[in-house]
C-alpha angles and dihedrals in degrees: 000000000000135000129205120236111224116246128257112238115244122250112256109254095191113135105267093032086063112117091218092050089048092048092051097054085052094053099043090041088055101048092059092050095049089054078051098065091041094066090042090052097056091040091058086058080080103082095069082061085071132243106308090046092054100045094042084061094053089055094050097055089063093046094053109133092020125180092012092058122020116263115284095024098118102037085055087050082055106048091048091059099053089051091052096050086046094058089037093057098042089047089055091038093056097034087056090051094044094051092045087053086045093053092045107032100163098066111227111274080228124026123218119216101181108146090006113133121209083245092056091042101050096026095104096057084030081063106047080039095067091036086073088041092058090048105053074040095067096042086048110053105005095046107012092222097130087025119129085220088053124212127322100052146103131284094234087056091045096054093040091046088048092046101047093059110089104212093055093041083057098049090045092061090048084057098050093047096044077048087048092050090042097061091041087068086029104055092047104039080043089064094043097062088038087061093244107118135067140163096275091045088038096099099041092049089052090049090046090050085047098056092038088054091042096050100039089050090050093050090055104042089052103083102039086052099040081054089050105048087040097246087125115031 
């Protein structure tokens, strides 16, 4: 006797349920996420310039395009666009590991992690991770309202008041090395899909995703340890 193995549903090919497609989304969205933090990056510089300086260049971030847009336009542009990259790439993100789990439903008895580095193994939770992150990040510094200095001040004291605390400083710095590790994957997984790596460039695009990570951790981490260790008050 025989019996017949049910058969295993096809994967969807529609348009937006395409892996490629899904990949891509993940790759633009990243990209401009990743000229995002840059700028960041270099804004929050600033604050070694003092108070003034810092909180002149806060204020000049809402008046961008002024007069020829009202005041805020912009930064609102902006800000839309990053959301929207945010939801695009978790979308893309959650829709690729359901359809992986989908396409091998019964999980290996033993799991091989060769090449596999510690970034591509823990990227997923690193990600939801600094999703949190982004947003207590948001209701610390942008709106104060988990900030130590409270509402109703200035940038500059809400920065210095965050930063001088050493629990939040701590779990600042998880956050920028989970990011670092998180680019590292992302850069070079980024390039993949994007059709610009092959065996002979490999090694020179991992060690372009390294120094970018590098660099863009470092920068960040610059301003929250120099508060803490009272180099900026």
């Amino acid at each position: 006797m025989t019996t017949q193995q049910p058969q295993r549903r096809a994967p969807k090919t529609g348009r937006f349920s395409n892996s490629v497609v899904k990949k891509t989304v993940m790759a633009v969205t990243g990209i401009i996420m990743i000229l995002y933090l840059i700028a960041h990056m270099i804004g929050n510089l600033h604050a070694f310039g003092g108070a003034d300086e810092f909180n002149e260049y806060s204020h000049w971030i809402r008046t961008i395009g002024e007069p020829a847009a009202p005041q805020g336009t912009v930064l609102w542009i902006i800000r839309l666009v990053l959301l929207a990259s945010v939801v695009g790439h978790f979308w893309a993100a959650i829709s690729l590991w359901r359809q992986a789990r989908r396409a091998r439903p019964v999980a290996y008895v033993t799991k091989k992690r060769v090449q596999q580095s510690f970034a591509s193994r823990t990227v997923r939770w690193g990600g939801v991770i600094l999703l949190l992150f982004v947003i207590w990040h948001i209701l610390d510094l942008t709106f104060g309202a988990v900030n130590p200095a409270g509402t109703g001040t200035t940038p500059y004291e809400r920065l210095v008041a965050s930063f001088s605390n050493i629990p939040i400083t701590l779990f600042y710095v998880l956050a920028m090395v989970l990011l670092g590790l998180h680019l590292r994957h992302g850069i070079f997984a980024a390039t993949q899909t994007l059709g610009q790596t092959n065996k002979r460039r490999e090694r020179a695009v991992n060690g372009i995703a390294y120094v970018i990570a590098t660099l863009l951790t470092a920068g960040f981490l610059l301003v929250p340890l120099s508060i803490a260790f009272g180099l900026i008050d």
